[in-house]
N, C-alpha and C positions, 0 to 999 in steps of 0.2 A: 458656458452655455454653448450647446451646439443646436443647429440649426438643420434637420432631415428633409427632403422631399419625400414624401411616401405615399404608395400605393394598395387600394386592398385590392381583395379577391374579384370586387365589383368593376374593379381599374378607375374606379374615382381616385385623383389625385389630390393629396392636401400637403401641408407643410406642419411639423410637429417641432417645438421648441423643448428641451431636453437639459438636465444640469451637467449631463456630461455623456458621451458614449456609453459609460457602463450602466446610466440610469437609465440610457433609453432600452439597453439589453433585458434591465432587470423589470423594467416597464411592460415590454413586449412578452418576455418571458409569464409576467400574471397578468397577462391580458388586457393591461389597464391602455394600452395605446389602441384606438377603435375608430373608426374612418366619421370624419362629422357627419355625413351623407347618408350611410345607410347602416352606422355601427357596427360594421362589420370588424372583428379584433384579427382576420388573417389579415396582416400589414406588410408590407416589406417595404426596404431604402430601397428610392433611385440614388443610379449614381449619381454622383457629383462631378461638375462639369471640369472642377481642378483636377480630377483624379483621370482625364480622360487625357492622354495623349496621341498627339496626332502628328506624320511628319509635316514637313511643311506643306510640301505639294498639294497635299490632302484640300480639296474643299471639305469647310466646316459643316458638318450636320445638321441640315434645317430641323429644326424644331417644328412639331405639326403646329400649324395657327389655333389658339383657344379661340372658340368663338364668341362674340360679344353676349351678355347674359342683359336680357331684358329688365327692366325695373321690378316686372310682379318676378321675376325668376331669382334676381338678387335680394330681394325681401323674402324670398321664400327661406334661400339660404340662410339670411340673416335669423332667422322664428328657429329654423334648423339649429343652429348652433348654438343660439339663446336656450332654446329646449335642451341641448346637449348636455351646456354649463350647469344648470338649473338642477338636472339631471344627477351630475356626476361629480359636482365641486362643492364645496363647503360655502355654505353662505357667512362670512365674518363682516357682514357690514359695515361702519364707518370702520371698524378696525381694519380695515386691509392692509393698510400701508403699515402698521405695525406688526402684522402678523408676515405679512411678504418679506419684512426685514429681519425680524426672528429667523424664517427658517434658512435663508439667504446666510446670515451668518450663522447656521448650525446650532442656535440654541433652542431650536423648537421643530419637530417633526416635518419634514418635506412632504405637502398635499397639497394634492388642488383646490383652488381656493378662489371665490370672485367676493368681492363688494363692491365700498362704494371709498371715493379720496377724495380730496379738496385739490386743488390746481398747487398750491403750497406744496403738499405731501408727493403731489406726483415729481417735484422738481425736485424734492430732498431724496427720494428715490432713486430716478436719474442721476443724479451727482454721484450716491453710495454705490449707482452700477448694478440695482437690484432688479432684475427683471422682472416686467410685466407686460401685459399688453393690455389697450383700451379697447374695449369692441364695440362699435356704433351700436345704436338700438335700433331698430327699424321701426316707423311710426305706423300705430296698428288702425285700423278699419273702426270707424266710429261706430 
């Protein structure tokens, strides 16, 4: 599993989780890698701050401050991305946890994929090393 910062053409930054360098090549390559923000598929890596050498002397490169995101502005993100998933992933509901481990260990086609897991399933998951990730839901407007 590697782990990219990336940037589109809009300079929205996001973070893309990938089964290896060459998946994320082959990702980018058919377009499938596209910014949560504005779906835009011109992507590119930032660097990585391991791959940055400095002498010592050097002061470290501040990083520009993110500014703090408002409540309605993190719920909006939050609808954003839910939209995204919704969008672009395979709904396998309660199966997820079996389907995440299928393709994890190679006996079942690698795609994106959301549903639903029991707390149990999420911890046999963890243990096997199969990545996922849980995404809050944002609570919607009555």
């Amino acid at each position: 599993m590697v782990i990219y910062n990336l940037l589109c053409k809009q300079e929205h930054q996001f973070e893309g989780w990938f089964p290896s360098a060459e998946g994320f090549e082959e990702q980018l390559r058919r377009e499938q890698v596209s910014c949560p923000v504005c779906s835009s598929t011109a992507v590119q890596k930032l660097p990585h701050a391991c791959a940055v050498h400095t002498k010592k002397e050097e002061a470290p490169h501040r990083r520009e401050q993110v500014r703090p995101r408002s409540p309605a502005e993190a719920k909006e993100l939050l609808l954003r991305l839910q939209h995204y998933v919704r969008e672009n992933f395979e709904d396998v509901g309660p199966s997820f946890a079996d389907e995440a481990r299928k393709m994890f260990k190679g006996e079942a086609e690698s795609k994106p994929i959301y549903g639903t897991t029991e707390p149990a399933e999420k911890e046999d998951l963890d243990a096997e090393g199969v990545p996922y990730i849980t995404l809050p839901k944002p609570e919607l407007d009555s």
